[in-house]
C-alpha positions as CSV (number, residue, x, y, z in Angstrom):
1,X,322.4,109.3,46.8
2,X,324.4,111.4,48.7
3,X,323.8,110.1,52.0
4,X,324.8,106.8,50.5
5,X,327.9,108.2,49.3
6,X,329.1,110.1,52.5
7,X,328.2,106.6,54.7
8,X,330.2,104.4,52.4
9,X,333.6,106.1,51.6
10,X,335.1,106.4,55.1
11,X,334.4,102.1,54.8
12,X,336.4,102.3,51.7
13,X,339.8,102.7,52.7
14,X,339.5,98.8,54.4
15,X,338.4,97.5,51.2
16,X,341.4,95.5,49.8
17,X,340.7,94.3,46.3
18,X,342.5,91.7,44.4
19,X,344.6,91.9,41.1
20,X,341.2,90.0,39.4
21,X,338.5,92.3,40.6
22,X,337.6,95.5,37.6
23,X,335.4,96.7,40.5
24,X,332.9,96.7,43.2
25,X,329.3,97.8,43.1
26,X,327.5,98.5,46.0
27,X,323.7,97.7,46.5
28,X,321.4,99.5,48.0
29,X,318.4,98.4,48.9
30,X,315.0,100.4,49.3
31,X,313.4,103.7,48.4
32,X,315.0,106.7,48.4
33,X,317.8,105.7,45.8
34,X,316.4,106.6,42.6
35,X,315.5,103.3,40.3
36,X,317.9,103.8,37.8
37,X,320.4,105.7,40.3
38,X,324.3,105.4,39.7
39,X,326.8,107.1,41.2
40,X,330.9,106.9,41.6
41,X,331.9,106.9,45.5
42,X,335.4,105.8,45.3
43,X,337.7,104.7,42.7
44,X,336.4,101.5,41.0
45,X,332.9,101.7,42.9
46,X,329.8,102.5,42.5
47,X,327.0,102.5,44.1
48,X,323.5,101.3,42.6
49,X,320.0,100.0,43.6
50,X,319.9,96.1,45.1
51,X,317.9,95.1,42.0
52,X,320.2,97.3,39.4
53,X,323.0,95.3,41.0
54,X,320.9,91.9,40.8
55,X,320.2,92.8,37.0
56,X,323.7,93.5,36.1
57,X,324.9,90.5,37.7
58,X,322.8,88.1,35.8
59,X,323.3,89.7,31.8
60,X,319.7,91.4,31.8
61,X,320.0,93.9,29.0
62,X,319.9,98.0,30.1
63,X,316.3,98.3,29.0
64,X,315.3,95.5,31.6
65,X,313.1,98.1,33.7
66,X,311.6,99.6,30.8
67,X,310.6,96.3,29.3
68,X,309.0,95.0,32.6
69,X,307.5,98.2,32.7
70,X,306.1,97.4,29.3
71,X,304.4,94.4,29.9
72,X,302.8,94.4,33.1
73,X,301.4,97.6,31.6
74,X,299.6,95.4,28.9
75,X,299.3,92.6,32.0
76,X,296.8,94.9,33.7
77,X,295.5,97.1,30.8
78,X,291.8,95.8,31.6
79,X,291.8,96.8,35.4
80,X,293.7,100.1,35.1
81,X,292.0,103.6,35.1
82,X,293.9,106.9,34.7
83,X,297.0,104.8,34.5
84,X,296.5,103.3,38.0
85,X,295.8,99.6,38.4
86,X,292.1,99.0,40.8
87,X,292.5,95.4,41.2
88,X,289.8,93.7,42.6
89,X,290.6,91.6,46.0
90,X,291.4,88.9,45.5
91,X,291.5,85.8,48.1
92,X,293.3,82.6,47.9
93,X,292.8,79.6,50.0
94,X,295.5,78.1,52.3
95,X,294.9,75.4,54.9
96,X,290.3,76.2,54.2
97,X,291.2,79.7,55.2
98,X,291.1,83.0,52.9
99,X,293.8,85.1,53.1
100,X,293.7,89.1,50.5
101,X,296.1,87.5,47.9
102,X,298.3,90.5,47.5
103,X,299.7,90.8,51.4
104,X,299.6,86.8,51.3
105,X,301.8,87.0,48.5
106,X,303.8,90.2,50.0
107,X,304.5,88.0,52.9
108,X,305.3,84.7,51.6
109,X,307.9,85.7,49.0
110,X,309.8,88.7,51.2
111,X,313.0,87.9,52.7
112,X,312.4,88.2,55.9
113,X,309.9,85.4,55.9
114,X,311.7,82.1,57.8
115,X,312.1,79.5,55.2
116,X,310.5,80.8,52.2
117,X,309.3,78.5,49.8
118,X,311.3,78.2,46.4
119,X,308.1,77.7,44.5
120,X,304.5,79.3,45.1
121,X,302.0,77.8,42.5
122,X,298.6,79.9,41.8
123,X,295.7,77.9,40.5
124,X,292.4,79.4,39.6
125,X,290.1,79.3,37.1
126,X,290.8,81.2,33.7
127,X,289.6,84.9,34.3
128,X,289.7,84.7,37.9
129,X,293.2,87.2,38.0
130,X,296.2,85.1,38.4
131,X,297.7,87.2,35.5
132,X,296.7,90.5,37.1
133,X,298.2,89.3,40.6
134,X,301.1,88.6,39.5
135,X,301.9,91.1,37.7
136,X,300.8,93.4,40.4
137,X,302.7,92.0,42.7
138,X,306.0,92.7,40.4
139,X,305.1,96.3,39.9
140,X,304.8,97.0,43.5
141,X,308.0,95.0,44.5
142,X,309.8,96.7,41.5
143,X,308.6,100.5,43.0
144,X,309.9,98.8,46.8
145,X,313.0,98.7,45.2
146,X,314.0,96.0,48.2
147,X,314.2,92.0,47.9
148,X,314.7,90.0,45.6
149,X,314.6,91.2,41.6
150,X,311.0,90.4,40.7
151,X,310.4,89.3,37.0
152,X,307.0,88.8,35.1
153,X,307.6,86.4,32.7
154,X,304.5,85.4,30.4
155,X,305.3,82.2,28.8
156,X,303.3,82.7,25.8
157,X,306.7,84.7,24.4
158,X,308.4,82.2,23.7
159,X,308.9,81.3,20.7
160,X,306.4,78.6,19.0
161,X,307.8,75.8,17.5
162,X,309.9,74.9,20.5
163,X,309.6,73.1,23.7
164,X,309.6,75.4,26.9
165,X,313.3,75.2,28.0
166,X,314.9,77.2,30.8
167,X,317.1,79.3,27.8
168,X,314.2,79.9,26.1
169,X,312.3,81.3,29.4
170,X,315.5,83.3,30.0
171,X,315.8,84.8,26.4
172,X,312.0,86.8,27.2
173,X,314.0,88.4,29.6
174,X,317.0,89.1,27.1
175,X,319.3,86.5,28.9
176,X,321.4,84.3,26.4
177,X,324.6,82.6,26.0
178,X,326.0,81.7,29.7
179,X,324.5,84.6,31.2
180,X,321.6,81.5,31.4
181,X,323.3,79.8,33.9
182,X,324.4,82.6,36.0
183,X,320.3,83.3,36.3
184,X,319.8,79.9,36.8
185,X,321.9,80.5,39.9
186,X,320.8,83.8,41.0
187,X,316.6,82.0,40.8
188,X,318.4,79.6,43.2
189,X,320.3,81.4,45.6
190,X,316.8,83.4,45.8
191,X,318.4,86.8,44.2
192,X,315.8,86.5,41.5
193,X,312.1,85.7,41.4
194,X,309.8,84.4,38.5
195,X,306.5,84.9,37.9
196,X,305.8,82.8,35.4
197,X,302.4,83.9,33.6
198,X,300.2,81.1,31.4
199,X,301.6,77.8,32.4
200,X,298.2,76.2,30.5
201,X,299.2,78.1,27.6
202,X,302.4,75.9,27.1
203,X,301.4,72.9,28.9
204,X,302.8,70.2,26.4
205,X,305.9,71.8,24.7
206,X,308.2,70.7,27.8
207,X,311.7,70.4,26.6
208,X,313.3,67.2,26.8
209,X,316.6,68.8,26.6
């Protein structure tokens, strides 16, 4: 955090802001910044993790880390020993080859892959780990601390008795109000990734609205 702080403020001084702007955050990206790291470098800014900075900017509440946390805990209860997850490999098929699902996933969704696609789908048989891969995959990218800010998402939360509608998907996450469409935006501009968890487990309550 130091480091951080000593590289940053001679860069300060050139940093103009406007009679609008309360202040500037700065995002770091990677390990070595602790997960839930803050710290005043100048007047008006701070400097924070990449996905600390991600989650303020889209209205996730201040326990967003702990309640990820909390459910891919429960995600991968049944594959976890001494607190550690032992996932089985897993394979998936692309093009009749097999590619180890966790690096195939690693690589598809990082940034630095050329065209990424805006939407991965994983279809398998019930049982065959689709929960447990994705929500391995957030834990590990969550612990990177580099990326885009990775959120498991299990559809069965929302609430019964509605269709599935984007607010509803955002209020698992504790998004409401306009902060909605500011995650909308950040899902788009590829700031934020979804894994959504149990699409057959709400196939039929689409929203019309």
């Amino acid at each position: 955090v130091g480091a951080v702080a000593d590289y940053v403020r001679p860069h300060l001084a050139a940093v103009k802001p406007g009679p609008r702007v309360a202040g500037i955050v700065l995002a770091v990206s990677g390990e070595g910044f602790g997960a839930s790291s803050t710290q005043v470098v100048g007047l008006g800014v701070r400097a924070t993790t990449l996905h600390n900075a991600i989650a303020q900017l889209v209205g996730l509440p201040d326990g967003w880390r702990d309640a990820q946390a909390g459910t891919i805990k429960q995600a991968l209860a049944g594959v976890s020993a001494g607190g550690q997850p032992r996932l089985a490999e897993l394979y998936v098929s692309i093009g009749g080859q097999k590619h180890p699902a966790s690096a195939w996933l690693d690589g598809t969704l990082s940034w630095n892959t050329t065209a990424a696609p805006s939407l991965v789908y994983v279809q398998a048989e019930a049982g065959k780990g689709k929960t447990t891969l994705l929500a391995d995959y957030v834990r590990r990218s969550l612990e990177r601390m580099s990326g885009p800010l990775p959120l498991f998402v299990r559809l069965r939360d929302i609430a019964h008795g509605h269709g599935v509608s984007w607010e509803g998907m955002a209020s698992t996450l504790g998004v409401v109000g306009g902060s909605c469409d500011t995650l909308a935006a950040a899902v788009t501009a590829g700031l934020v990734l979804l894994a959504l968890d149990g699409l057959d487990e709400v196939s039929g309550r689409y929203d019309p609205d």
